[in-house]
C-alpha positions in Angstrom: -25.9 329.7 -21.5 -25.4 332.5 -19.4 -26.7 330.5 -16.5 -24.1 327.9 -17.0 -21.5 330.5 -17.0 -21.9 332.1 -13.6 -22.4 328.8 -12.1 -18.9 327.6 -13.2 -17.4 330.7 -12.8 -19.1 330.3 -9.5 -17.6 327.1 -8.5 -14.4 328.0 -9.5 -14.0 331.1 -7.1 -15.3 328.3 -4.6 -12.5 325.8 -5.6 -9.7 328.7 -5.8 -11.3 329.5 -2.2 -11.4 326.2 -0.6 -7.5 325.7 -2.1 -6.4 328.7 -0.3 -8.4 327.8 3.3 -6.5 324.0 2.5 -3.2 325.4 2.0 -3.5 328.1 5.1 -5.1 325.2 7.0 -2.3 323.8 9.0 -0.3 327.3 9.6 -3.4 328.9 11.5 -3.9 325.4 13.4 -0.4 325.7 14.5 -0.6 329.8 15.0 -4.2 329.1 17.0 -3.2 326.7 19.0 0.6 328.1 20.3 0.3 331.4 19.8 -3.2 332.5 20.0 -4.1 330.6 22.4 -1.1 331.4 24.9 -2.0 335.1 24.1 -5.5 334.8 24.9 -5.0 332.8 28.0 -2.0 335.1 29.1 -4.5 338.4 28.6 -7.2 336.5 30.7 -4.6 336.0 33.2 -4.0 340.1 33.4 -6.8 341.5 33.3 -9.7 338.7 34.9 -7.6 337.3 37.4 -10.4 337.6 39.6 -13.2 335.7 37.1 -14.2 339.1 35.2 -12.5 342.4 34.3 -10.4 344.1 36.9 -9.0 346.8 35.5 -7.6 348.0 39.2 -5.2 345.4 38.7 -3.7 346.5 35.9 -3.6 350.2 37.4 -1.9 348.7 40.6 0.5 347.3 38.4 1.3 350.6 36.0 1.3 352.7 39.3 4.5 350.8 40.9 7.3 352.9 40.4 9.7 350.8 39.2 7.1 349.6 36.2 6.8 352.8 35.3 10.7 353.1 35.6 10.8 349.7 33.2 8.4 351.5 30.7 10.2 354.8 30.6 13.8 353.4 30.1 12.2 351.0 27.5 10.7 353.9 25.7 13.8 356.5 25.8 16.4 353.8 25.0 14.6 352.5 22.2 13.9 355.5 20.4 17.5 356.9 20.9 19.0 353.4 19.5 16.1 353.6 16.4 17.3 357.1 15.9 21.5 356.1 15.8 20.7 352.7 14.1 19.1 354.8 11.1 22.0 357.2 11.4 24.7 354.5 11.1 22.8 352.1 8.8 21.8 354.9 5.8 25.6 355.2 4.9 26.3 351.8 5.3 23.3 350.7 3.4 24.4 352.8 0.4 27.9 352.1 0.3 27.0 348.3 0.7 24.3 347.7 -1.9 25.2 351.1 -4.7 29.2 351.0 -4.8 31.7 348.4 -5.7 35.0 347.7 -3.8 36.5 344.9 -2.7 35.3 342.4 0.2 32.0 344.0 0.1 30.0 340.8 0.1 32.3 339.9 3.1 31.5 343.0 5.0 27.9 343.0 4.1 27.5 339.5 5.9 29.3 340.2 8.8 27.2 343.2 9.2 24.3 340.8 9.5 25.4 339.0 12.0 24.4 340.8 14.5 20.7 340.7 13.5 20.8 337.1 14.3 23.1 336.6 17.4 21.5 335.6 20.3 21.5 338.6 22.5 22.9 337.3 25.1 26.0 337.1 22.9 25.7 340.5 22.3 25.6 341.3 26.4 28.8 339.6 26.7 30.8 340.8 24.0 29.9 344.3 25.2 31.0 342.8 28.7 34.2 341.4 27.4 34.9 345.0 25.8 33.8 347.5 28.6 33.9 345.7 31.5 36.5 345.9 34.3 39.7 344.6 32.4 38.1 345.3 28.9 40.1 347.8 26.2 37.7 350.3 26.9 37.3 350.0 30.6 38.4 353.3 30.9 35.7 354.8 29.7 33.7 353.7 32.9 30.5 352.6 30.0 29.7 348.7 32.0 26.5 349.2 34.0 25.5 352.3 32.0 22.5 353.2 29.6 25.1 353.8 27.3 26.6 350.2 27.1 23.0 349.1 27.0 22.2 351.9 23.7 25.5 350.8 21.7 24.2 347.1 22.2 21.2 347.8 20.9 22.6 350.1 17.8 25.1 346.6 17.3 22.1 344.5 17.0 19.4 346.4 14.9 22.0 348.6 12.4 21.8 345.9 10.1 18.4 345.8 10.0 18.5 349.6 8.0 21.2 348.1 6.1 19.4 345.3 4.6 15.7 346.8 4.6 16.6 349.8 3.1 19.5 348.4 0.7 17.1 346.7 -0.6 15.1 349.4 -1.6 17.8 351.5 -3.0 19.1 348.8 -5.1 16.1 348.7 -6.7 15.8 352.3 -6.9 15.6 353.7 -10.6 18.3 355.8 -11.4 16.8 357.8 -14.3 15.3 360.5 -12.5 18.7 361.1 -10.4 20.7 361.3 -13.5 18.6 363.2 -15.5 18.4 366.1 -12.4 22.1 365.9 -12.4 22.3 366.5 -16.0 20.2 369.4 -15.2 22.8 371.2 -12.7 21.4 369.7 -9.7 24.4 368.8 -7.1 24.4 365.1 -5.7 23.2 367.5 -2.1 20.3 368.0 -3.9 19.6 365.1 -5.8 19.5 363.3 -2.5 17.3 365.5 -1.1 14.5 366.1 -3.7 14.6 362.8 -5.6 16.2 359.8 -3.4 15.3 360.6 -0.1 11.2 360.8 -0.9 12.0 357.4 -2.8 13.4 355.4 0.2 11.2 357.4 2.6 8.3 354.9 3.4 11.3 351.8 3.4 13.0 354.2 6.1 10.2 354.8 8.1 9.5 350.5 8.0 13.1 350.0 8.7 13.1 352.6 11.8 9.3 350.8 13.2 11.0 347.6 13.4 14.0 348.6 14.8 12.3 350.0 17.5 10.3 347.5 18.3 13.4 345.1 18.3 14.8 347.4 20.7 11.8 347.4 22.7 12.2 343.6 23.1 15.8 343.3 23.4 16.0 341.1 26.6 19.0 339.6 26.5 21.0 342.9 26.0 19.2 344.8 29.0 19.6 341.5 31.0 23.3 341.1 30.9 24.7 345.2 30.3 22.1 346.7 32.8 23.0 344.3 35.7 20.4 345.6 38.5 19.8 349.6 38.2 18.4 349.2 34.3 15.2 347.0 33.3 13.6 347.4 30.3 9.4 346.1 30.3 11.3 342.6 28.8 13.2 342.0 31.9 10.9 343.1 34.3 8.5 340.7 33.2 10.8 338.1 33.4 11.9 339.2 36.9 7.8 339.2 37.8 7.6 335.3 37.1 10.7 333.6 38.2 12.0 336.1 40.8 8.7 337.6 42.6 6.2 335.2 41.0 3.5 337.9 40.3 2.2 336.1 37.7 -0.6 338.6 37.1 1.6 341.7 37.1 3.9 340.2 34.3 0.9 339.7 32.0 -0.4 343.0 32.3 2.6 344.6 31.5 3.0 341.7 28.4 -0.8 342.6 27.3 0.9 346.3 27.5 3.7 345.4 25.6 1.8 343.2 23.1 -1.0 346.1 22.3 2.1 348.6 21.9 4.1 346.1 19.5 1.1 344.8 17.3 0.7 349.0 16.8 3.9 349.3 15.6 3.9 346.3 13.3 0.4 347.2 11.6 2.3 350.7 10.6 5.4 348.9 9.4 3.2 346.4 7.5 1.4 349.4 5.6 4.6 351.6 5.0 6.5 347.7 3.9 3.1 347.7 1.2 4.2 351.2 0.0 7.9 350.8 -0.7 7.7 347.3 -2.1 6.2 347.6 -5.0 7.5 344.2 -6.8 6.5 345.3 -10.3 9.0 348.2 -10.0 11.9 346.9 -9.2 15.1 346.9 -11.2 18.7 346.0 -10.2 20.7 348.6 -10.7 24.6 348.3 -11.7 26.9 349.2 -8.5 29.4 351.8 -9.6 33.0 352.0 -8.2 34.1 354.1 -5.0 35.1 357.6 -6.1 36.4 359.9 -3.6 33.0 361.6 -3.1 32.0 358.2 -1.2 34.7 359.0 1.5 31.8 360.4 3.8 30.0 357.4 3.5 32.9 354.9 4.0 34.2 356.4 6.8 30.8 356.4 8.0 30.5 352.8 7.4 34.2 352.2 9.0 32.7 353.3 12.0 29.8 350.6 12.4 31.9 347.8 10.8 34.3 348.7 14.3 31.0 348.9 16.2 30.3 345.4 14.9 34.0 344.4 15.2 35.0 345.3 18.3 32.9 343.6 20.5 33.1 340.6 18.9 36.7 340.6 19.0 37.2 341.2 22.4 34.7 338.6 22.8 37.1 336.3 21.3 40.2 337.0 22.6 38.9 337.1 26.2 38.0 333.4 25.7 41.8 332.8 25.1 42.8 334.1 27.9 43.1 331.7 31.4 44.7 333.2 34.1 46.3 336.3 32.2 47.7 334.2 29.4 47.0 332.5 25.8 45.0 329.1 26.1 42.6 327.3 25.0 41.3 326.2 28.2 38.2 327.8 28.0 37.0 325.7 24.9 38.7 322.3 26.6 36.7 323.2 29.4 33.3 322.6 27.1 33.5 319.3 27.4 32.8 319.4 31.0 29.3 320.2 33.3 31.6 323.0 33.9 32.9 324.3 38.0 31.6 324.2 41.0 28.6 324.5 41.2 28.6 321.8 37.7 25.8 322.0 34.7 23.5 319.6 34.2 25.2 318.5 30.7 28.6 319.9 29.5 28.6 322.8 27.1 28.9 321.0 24.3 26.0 318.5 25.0 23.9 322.3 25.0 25.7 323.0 21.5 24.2 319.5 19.9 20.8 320.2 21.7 21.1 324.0 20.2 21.4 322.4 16.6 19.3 319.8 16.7 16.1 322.1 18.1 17.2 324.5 15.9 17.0 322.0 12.7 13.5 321.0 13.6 12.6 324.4 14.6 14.0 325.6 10.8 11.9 322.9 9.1 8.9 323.4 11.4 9.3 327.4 10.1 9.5 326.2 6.6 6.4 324.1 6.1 4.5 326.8 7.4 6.1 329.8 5.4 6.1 327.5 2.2 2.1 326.8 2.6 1.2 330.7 4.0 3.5 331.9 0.9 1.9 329.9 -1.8 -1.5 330.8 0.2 -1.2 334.7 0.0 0.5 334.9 -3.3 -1.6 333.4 -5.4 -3.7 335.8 -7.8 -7.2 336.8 -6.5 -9.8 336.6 -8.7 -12.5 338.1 -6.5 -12.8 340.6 -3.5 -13.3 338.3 -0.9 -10.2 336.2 -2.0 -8.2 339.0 -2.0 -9.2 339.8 1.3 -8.9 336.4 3.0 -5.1 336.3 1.6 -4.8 339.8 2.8 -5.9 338.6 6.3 -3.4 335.6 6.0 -0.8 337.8 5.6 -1.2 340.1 8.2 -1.9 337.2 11.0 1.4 335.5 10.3 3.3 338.4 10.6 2.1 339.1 13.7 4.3 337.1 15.8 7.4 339.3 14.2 5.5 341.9 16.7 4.9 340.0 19.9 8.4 339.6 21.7 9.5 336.3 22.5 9.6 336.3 26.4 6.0 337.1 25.9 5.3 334.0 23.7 7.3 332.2 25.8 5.7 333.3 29.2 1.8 332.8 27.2 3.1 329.3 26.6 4.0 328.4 30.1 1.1 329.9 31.6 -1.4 328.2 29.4 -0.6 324.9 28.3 0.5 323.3 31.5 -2.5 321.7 32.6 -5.7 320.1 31.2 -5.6 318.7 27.4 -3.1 320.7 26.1 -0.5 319.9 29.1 2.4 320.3 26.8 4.8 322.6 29.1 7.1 319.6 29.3 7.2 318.2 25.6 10.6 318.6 24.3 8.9 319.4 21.3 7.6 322.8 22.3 10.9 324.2 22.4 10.8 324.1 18.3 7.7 325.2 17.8 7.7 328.1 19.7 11.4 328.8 18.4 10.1 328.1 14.6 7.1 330.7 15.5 9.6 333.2 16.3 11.4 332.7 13.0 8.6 332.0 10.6 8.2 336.1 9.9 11.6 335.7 8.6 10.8 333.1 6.5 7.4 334.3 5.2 9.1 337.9 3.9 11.9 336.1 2.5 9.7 334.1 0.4 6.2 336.3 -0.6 8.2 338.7 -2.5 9.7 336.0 -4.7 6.9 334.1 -5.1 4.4 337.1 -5.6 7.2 338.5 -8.2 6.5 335.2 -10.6 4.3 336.1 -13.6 1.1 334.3 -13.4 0.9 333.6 -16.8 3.4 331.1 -16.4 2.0 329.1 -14.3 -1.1 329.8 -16.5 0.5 328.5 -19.6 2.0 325.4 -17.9 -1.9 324.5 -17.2 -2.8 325.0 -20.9 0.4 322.6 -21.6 -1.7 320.0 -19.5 0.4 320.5 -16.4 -1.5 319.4 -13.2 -1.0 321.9 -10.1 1.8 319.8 -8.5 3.9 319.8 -11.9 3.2 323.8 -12.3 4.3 324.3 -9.2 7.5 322.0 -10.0 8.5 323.7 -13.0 7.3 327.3 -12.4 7.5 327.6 -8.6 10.4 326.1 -7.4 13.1 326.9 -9.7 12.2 330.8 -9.0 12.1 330.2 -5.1 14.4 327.7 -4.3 17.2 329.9 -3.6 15.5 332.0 -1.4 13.9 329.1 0.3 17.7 328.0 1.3 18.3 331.7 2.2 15.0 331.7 4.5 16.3 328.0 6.4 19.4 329.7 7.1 18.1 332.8 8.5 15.6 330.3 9.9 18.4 328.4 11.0 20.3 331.0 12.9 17.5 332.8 14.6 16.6 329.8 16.2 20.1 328.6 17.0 20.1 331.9 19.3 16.4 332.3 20.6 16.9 332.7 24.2 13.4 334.9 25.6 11.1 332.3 24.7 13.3 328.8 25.3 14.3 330.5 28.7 11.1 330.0 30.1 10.1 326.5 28.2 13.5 324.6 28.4 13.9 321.3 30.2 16.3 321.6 33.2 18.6 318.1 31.6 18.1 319.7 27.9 19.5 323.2 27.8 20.1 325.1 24.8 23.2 326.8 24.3 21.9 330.4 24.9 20.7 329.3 28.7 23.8 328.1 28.9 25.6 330.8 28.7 23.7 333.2 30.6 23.5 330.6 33.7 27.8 330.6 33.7 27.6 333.9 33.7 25.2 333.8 36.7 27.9 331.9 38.4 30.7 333.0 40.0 34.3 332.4 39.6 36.2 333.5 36.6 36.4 329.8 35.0 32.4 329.8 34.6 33.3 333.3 33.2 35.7 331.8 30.8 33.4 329.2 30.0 31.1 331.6 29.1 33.0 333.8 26.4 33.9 330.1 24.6 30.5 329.4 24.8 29.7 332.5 23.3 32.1 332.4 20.6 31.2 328.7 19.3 27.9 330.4 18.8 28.5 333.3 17.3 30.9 331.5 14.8 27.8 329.0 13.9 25.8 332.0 13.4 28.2 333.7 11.2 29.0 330.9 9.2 25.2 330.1 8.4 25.0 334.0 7.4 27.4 334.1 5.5 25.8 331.1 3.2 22.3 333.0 3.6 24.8 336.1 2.0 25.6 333.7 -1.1 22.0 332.8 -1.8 21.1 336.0 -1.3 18.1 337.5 -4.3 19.2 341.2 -5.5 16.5 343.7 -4.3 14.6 341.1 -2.2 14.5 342.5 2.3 14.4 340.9 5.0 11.7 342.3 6.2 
């Protein structure tokens, strides 16, 4: 009897086993094949490029001065924009996700926007607003490390916002209250009892804002014009301007070991401070004038946030120092002298149609690695193989895209997998970049769902696919809406990646855009801003849905 036992516990740990390698099965294919792969072959490329190791090579690269420039800017800037991102998000995060006052949810999607705007948007709003005839020309900030910092601060804020709003509206106010009701002053309360709370989600927040910042290419590219180059652009200006092939993947093996560092450290401190049996949603309370600090604080990033993007827009009214709307006429043509391949607008249907198959490409996968790693573990070596799952598909939240994109082009141009000029690549490789969104959105709603549901649905007869029907989806399938948006968006303005695999006759949007700017003239400039603003709008629009779907107490990342 006993015998019989173990063996059919036995084969069940095997068929609970085998389920999870099925359900993971396609998601690693994908992740060997264009990501892996690329990675590996882009390493090889660095460090054999003589047959075997070298490792002069990559200390002839690392000794040029201007790599070591690249590295030190990269390094300084980041951690000055992590530092002011925190400083400007804590505030914000509070007053966003703990008060009540009107046009909050408004404000709390527009503050989002950023985190998803291609970041070549971001260069040119920053342009628009410090540049030559900007509103702040004055203050002599285009070309600066400052221009570049306050880009960066635009783009990641938001990320404090929603990581740690997350965490604080979850946060259980008992023990605040009842140290208040002690004599303890909110000062203190803050200090002793929320601060250690929110610590680990602060420290998570701050490791992925730097590495965002660390692969910011599209911000460095267009606000530090020639003087500033961040490892990002240098790399990029190592394959298509001085075709040092092996210099730009030693510094992206650099960048890779740096960034996969910083994500394992995130990935623990995310483990700490989301614990999802914890969490509660706590009742915001109405603005008293105590909150003034914080709203004034928060006043100041929504005008971070604001101002760029305005000047963004009216600039693209402007033709020849007066109101139009020549600029978005002008879309519908290859554009001046010398012309696009396919007008603007052509670029804005290829945008959304990559970005659709890039957002159900990202989808699949985070549904299947989702169901994979959330299932309950019944054993130690399940738990670790959905442990390992989760970790691997994270990891391309850590490898910047003009380093997938570069692995890409340099492997799988020749041989079997000669797929450099599929126009499917572009979505895959976009739909890698976003499925970290998607996977985050989704594990903490599916790993929230009592297993005893699903459980009892069994006992009721219920075969897998109908558990999964009537347990499964109608828990997720607001966040799975959510994750397609954010999917959506990210891949509407992926530039790093698509900027090396794009087809000259089918640009996206984002290349678009930086190749008016490229141009001279002021009506390729003009272009440029519309361009811009059709895309930020798009973005914007899709976020604020995302905002609407949105699951109390449930990150982005």
């Amino acid at each position: 009897m006993t015998s019989r036992l173990g063996s059919s516990t036995r084969r069940a740990a095997t068929r609970r086993i085998a389920t999870l390698i099925a359900l993971a099965a396609v998601p690693v294919a994908v992740l060997a094949v264009f990501f892996v792969l690329p990675v590996v072959g882009m390493v090889q490329r660095g460090l054999f490029a003589s047959g075997s190791f070298d490792p002069e090579v990559v200390v002839r690269v690392l000794q040029r001065p201007e790599i070591q420039r690249a590295i030190w800017f990269t390094l300084w800037s980041s951690a000055l924009a992590t530092v002011l991102s925190v400083a400007l998000g804590l505030p914000a995060a509070f007053a966003l996700h703990r008060l009540s006052f009107p046009l909050q949810r408004v404000i709390r999607a527009g503050l989002l926007v950023p985190f998803v705007l291609p970041t070549v948007v971001v260069g040119v709003a920053f342009r628009e607003l410090i540049g030559e005839a900007g509103l702040l020309a004055g203050l002599g900030l285009d070309g600066t490390p400052t221009a570049i910092i306050l880009g960066l601060v635009f783009f990641n804020a938001s990320v404090v916002i929603r990581a740690v709003g997350a965490a604080w509206e979850s946060l259980d106010p008992r023990p605040g209250e009842a140290a208040a009701a002690l004599g303890a002053s909110p000062a203190r309360v803050f200090w002793t009892i929320t601060l250690p709370a929110l610590r680990p989600s602060i420290v998570s927040a701050a490791s992925v804002v730097f590495l965002f910042c660390a692969t910011a290419f599209g911000i460095v590219l267009t606000l530090g014009g020639v003087r500033y180059n961040s490892i990002e652009t240098e790399i990029y200006k190592l394959t298509f301007t001085l075709f040092d092939l092996p210099g730009a993947a030693v510094l992206s093996v650099l960048q890779l070991v740096v960034v996969i560092g910083l994500l394992v450290v995130a990935g623990r401190l995310r483990t700490v401070a989301d614990p999802a049996q914890s969490r509660v949603v706590v009742r915001r309370r109405p603005v008293s004038l105590r909150d003034l600090p914080v709203l004034l604080s928060t006043s100041v990033l929504v005008l971070l946030v604001a101002g760029p993007l305005l000047a963004l827009l009216l600039g693209s009214l402007r033709v020849d120092d007066r109101w139009s709307l020549g600029n978005y006429v002008a879309l519908q043509t290859p554009g001046f002298d010398p012309p696009l391949p396919v007008p603007v607008t052509t670029a804005l249907i290829t945008s959304l149609a990559v970005a659709v198959q890039a957002s159900l490409v990202a989808l699949v996968l985070g549904l299947l690695v989702a169901f994979a790693v959330t299932r309950r573990s019944r054993s130690l070596a399940e738990r670790r193989v959905r442990s390992v799952l989760d970790g691997l598909f994270m990891v391309p939240l850590g490898v910047s895209a003009v380093t997938l994109g570069l692995g890409l082009y340099l492997t799988l141009g020749s041989g079997v997998l000669d797929f450099r000029d599929e126009p499917w690549l572009v979505p895959v490789a976009q739909a890698l970049v976003a499925l970290p969104l998607v996977v985050r959105t989704l594990v903490p709603v599916l790993g929230s769902v009592d297993d005893r549901l699903r459980q009892a649905a069994a006992g009721l007869g219920a075969g897998p696919l109908r558990a999964v029907m009537t347990v499964d989806v109608p828990a997720v399938w607001k966040p799975l809406l959510a994750s397609a948006g954010f999917a959506f968006a990210a891949s509407l303005g992926e530039f790093g990646a698509t900027s090396f695999l794009v087809r000259e006759e089918r640009p996206t949007l984002p290349v678009v855009i930086l190749r008016l700017l490229s141009r001279p003239g002021s009506d390729n400039y003009g272009m440029a801003l519309a361009a811009a603003c059709v895309l930020a709008f798009a973005t914007a629009a899709v976020m604020l849905l995302v905002e609407r779907l949105r699951v109390p107490s449930i990150g982005a990342l």
